[in-house]
N, C-alpha and C positions, 0 to 999 in steps of 0.2 A: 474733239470729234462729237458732232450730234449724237444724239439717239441712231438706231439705227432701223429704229420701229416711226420717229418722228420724220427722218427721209424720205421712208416708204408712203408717208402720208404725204410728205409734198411732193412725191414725185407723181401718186394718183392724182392728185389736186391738179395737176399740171405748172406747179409751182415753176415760176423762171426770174434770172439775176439780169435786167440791163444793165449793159455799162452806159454810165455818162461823163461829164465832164470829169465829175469827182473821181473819176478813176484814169483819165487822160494823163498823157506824158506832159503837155501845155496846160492845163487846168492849175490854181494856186488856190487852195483854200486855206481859211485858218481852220483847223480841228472842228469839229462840229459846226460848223456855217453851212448854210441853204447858198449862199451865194459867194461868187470870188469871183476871180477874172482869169482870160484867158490868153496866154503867151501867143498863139498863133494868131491870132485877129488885132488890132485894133482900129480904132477909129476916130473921126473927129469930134470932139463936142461941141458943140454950137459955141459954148461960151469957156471953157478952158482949153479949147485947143488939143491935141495927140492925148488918145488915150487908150488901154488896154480894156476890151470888150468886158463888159459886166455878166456872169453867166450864172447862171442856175445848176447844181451837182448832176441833176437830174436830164438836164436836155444832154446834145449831143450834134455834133456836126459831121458833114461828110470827110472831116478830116482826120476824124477820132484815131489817135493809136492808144493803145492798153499801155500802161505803165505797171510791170509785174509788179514793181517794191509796193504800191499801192493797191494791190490786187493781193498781196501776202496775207492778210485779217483773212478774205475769202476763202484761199489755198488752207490756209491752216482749220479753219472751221467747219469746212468738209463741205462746204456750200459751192466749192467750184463747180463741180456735173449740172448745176442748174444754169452758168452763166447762157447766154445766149448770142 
């Protein structure tokens, strides 16, 4: 659990958690990568044919569901109250 003095500064700060891909129930990353792919989209490639959409951690579609088990790091850190 945080500080509880260091909170209080992101919570004046107006400090907030987006979720993106990297926290999606169809989002596939490897451990620390900026990029993966995503189970609910794919697409064709011009030159190899069917494939699973290339995504960034960070974006986010209108299809987003939260994945808790992936959201657990959060829950435990005391960072949850800022998601958004």
């Amino acid at each position: 659990m945080p500080d509880p003095n260091k909170l209080q500064v992101l919570r004046e700060a107006g400090y907030t958690l987006a979720l993106g891909c990297g926290e999606c129930a169809s989002g596939r990353f490897v451990p620390g990568a900026s990029f993966g792919s995503c189970r609910a989209h794919v697409y064709t490639h011009a030159k190899h044919g069917l494939r699973d959409l290339s995504v960034h951690r960070a974006g986010r579609c209108p299809q987003f569901q939260a994945n808790e088990k992936k959201l657990a790091d959060v829950s435990r850190s005391g960072f949850r109250e800022f998601l958004t």
